[in-house]
C-alpha positions in Angstrom: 0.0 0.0 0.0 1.4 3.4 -1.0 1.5 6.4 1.8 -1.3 7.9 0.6 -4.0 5.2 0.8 -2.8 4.2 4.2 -2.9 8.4 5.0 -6.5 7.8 4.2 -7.4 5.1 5.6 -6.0 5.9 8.8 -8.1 9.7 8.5 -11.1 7.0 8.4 -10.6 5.5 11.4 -9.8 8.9 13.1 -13.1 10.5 11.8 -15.1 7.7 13.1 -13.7 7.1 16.4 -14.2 10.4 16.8 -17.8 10.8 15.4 -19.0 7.9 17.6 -17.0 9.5 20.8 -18.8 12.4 19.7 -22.6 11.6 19.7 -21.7 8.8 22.5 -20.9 11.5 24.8 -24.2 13.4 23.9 -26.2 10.5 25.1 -29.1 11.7 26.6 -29.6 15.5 25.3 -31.5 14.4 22.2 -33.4 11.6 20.5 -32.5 9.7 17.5 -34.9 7.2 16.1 -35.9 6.0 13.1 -38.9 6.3 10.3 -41.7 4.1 9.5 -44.6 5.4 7.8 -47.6 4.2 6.2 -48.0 0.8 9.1 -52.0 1.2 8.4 -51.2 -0.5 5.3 -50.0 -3.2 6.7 -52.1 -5.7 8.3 -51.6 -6.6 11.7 -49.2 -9.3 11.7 -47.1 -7.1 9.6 -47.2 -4.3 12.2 -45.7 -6.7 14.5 -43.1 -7.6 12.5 -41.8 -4.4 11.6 -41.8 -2.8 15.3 -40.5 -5.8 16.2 -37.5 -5.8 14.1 -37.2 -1.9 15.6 -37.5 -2.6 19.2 -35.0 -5.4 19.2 -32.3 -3.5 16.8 -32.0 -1.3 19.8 -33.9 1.7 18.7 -36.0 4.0 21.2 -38.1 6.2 19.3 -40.1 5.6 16.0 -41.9 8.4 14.4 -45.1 6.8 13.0 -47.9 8.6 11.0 -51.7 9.0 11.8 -53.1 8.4 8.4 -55.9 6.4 6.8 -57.2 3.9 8.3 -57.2 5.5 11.2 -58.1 2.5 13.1 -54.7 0.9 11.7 -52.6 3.9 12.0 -54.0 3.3 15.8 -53.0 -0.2 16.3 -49.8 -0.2 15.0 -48.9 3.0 18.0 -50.2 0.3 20.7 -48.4 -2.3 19.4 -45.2 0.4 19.1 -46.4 1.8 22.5 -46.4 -1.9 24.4 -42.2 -2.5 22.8 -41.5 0.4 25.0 -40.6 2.6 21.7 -41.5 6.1 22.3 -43.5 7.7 19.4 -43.2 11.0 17.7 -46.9 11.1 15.6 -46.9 12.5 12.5 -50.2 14.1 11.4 -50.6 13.1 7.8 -52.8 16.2 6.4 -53.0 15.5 3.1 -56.1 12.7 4.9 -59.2 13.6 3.1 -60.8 13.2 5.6 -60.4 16.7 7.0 -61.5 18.5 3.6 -64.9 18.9 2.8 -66.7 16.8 -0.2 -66.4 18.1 -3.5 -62.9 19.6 -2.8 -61.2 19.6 -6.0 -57.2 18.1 -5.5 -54.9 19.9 -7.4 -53.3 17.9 -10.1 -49.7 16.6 -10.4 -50.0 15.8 -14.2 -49.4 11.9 -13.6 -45.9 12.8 -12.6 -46.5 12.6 -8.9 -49.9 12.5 -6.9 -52.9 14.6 -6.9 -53.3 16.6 -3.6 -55.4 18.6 -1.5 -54.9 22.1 -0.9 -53.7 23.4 2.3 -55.8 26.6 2.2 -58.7 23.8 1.8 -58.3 22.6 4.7 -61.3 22.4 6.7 -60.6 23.5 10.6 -64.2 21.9 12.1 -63.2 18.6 10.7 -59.5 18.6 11.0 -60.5 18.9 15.3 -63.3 16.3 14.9 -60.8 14.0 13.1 -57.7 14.1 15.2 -59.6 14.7 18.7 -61.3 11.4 17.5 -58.0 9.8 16.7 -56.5 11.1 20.3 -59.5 9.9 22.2 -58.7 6.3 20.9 -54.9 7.1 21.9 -55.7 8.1 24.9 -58.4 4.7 25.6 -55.2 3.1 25.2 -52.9 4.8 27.4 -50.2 5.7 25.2 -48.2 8.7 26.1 -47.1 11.0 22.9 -43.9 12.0 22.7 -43.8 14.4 20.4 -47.0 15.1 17.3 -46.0 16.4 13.9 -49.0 17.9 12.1 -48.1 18.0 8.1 -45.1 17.4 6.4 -43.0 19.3 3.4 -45.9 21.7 3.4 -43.0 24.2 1.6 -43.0 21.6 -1.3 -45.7 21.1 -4.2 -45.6 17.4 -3.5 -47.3 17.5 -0.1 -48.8 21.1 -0.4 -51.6 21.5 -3.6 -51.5 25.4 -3.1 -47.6 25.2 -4.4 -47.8 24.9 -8.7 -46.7 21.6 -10.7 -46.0 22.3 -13.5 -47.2 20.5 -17.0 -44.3 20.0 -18.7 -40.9 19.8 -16.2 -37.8 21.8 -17.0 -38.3 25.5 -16.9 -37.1 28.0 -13.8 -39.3 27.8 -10.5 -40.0 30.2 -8.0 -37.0 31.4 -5.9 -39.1 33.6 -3.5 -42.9 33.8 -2.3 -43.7 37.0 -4.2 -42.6 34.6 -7.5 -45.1 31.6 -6.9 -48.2 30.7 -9.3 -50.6 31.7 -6.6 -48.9 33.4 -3.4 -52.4 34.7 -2.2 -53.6 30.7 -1.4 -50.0 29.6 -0.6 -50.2 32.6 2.2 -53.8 31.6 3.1 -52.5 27.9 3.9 -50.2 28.9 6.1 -52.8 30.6 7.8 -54.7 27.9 7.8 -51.8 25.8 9.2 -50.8 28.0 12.3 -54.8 27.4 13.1 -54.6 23.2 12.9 -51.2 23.9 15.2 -53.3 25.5 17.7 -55.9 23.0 17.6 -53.6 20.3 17.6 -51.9 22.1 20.9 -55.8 22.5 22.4 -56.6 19.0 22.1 -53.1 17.8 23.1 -53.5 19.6 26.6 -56.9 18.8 27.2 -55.7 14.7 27.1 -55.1 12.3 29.5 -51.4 10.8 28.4 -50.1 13.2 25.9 -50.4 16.5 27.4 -46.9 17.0 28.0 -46.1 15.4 24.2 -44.0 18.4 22.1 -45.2 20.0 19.2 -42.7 19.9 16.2 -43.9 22.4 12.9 -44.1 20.7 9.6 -41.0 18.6 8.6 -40.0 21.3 5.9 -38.0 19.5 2.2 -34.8 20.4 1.8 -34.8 20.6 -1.9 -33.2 22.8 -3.8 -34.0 25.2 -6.7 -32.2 23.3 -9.3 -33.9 20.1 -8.5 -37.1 22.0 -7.9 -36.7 23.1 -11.7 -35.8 19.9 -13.2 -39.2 18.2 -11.3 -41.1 21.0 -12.3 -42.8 21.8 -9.2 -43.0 24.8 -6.9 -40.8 25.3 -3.7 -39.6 27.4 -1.2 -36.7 27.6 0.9 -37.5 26.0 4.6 -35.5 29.3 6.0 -38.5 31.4 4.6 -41.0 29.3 5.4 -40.1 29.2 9.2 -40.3 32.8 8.8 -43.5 33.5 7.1 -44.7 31.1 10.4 -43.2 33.0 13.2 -44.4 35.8 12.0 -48.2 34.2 11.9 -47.3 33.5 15.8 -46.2 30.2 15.3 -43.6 30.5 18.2 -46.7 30.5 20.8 -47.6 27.0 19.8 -44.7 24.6 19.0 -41.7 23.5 20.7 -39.4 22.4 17.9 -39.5 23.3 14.0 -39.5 19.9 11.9 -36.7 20.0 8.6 -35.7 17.1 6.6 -32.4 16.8 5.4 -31.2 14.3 2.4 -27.7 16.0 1.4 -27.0 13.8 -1.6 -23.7 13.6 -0.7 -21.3 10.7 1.2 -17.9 13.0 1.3 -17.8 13.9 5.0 -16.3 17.3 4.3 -18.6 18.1 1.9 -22.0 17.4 4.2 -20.9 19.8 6.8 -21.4 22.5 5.1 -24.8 22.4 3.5 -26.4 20.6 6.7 -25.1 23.7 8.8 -26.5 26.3 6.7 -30.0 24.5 6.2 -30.2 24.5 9.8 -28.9 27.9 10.4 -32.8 28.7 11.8 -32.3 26.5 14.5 -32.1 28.0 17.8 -32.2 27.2 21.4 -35.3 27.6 23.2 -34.4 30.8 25.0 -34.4 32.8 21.6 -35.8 30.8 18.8 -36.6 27.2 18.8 -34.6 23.9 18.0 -35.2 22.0 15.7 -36.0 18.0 14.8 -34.7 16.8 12.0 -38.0 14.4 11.5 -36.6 13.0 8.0 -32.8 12.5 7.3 -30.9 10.1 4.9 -27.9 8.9 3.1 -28.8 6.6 -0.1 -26.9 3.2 -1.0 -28.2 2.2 -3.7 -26.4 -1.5 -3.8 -28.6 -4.3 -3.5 -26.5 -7.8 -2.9 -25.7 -9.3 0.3 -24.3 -9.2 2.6 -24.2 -5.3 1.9 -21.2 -3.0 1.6 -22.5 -0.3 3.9 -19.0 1.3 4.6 -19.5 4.1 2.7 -22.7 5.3 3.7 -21.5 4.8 7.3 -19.1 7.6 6.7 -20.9 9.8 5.5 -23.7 9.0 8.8 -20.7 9.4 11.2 -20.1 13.1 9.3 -24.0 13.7 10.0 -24.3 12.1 13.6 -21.2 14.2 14.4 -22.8 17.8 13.2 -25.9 16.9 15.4 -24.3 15.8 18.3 -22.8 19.6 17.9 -26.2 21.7 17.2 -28.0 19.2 20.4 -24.5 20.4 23.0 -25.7 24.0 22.0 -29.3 23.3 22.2 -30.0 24.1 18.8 -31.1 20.0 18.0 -33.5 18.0 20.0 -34.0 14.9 17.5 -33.0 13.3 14.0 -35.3 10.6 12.8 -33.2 8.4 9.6 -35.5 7.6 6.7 -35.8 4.9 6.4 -36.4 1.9 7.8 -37.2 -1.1 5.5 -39.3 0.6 2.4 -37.5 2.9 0.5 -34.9 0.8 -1.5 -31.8 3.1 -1.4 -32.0 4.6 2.0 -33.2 1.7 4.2 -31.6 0.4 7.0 -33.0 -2.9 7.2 -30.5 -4.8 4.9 -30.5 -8.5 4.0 -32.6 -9.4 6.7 -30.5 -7.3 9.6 -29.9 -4.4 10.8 -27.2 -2.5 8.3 -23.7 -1.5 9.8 -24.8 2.3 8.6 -28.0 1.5 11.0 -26.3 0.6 13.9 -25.0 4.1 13.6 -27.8 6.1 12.3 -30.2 5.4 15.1 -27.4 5.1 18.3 -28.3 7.2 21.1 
């Protein structure tokens, strides 16, 4: 082996001996769990199975979603709730449920899913829907510990007021005052600071969860340039958080939701553009933390046993920047994406937990 190799594996080692030394230490001041969304479409025994797998890989908290069937959605949290795994709910609003009949989706041009419009959302049946859904939490005596109402409401796929676009290709919006319609886009946000302070009223007035955090919408990272080339509408998560506070946001959550995906596995290069997207992040005293409720690193091999080395890197790079922002308070939790679905970023490899897991979800 020449000098330079061995200079770089050796830097390896260093960085994560390090890393792990780093977020070991912070053991404690945050939580790092692990995604699985969509149980209710599993049938029971499935539910089982997957928690299962979760509890015994050693994880402690799951961030599930409240989605339809709500009676599903329900039974995998008890099932979740009984492994001891502590939940972080997230509030799937795009449930038609809570928009009145005849609402008109807007279209994503077969390119990606047909969805409601947040300025549609309908306040009376939003609180009927989830006070429903909390009573039959509650029955079961499962404590929240954190709810999530919406996700990637900045982004066109989970927000119908935000424009696809026909054909993909051409310049999107940079700003708010450049978006198809800013009036409705502004509208659902007003509409969303109301369904947080629901969510918040109904919360307090239960018998397990009153204490459970509020986290804002887990806001997409992406970026103009990939924005253009999907041909959808976004805005930066930055303005977002800000077109929120100054609705009064602040009052009624304890933690703004982000995801993070940086496309990257150099760990020089991811320290960088993680830091800046979370440059909103505060501590409590004169902002508010965040929780990163999506992150993830893609390998995109298939065989087995899998080469996970890589992508373990590149986690070590990310574990180590939040075990930084939770030491100054600026980072209460980081939820990985994904657990066994999503073919490229799962963590549930070949029938195990991946090396890159074991590190991803560590406390």
């Amino acid at each position: 082996m020449s000098s330079t190799p061995l200079l770089v594996a050796l830097s390896l080692l260093v960085l994560l001996a390090c890393g792990r030394a780093a977020f070991a230490d912070d053991a404690g001041s945050g939580r790092f769990g692990v995604n699985r969304l969509n149980l209710a479409w599993l049938d029971r025994a499935g539910q089982e199975r997957v928690l299962g797998e979760i509890a015994a890989s050693g994880a402690r908290y799951v961030r599930l979603s409240l989605s339809r069937p709500v009676d599903k959605s329900v039974d995998a949290l008890e099932i979740a709730n009984r492994l001891g795994l502590r939940i972080l709910l997230e509030i799937q609003l795009s449930n038609k449920s809570y928009y009145a009949d005849g609402v008109r989706r807007r279209s994503g041009y077969g390119r990606i899913w047909d969805i409601n419009r947040l300025s549609d959302l309908d306040l009376d049946l939003y609180r009927n829907g989830l006070g429903e859904a909390l009573g039959r939490i509650d029955a079961l005596g499962i404590a929240l510990d954190a709810v999530e109402p919406g996700n990637e409401i900045n982004l066109a796929g989970y927000n119908g007021d935000l424009a696809v676009y026909q054909k993909a290709g051409r310049t999107t919006p940079r700003r708010l005052d450049e978006l198809a319609d800013r009036a409705a886009f502004e509208k659902g946000l007003d509409k969303y600071v109301d369904a947080l302070k629901i969510t918040r009223d109904l919360l307090k007035a239960s018998d397990h969860s009153p204490g459970a955090a509020i986290v804002s919408a887990g806001l997409s990272d992406m970026g103009p340039r990939e924005a253009d080339r999907q041909g959808m509408e976004r805005l930066d998560p930055g303005e977002v958080i800000g077109l929120l506070k100054a609705r009064g946001m602040d009052d009624l959550v304890d933690a703004y939701g982000i995801h993070i995906y940086p496309a990257r596995k150099d760990p020089a290069a991811i320290k960088p553009v993680v830091t800046k997207l979370l440059d909103f992040c505060q501590p409590a005293n004169t902002g508010r933390p965040c929780w990163v409720t999506e992150w993830g690193i893609a390998n995109s091999a298939r065989a087995c046993p899998v080469d996970d080395r890589e992508r373990e890197r590149a986690m070590v790079a990310m574990r180590t920047i939040f075990a930084d922002l939770a030491q100054a308070k600026r980072l209460d939790a980081a939820f990985y994406y994904d657990w066994d679905t999503q073919q490229s970023y799962r963590l549930w490899r070949c029938g195990a937990l991946s090396p890159a897991g074991t590190t991803a979800i560590a406390p």
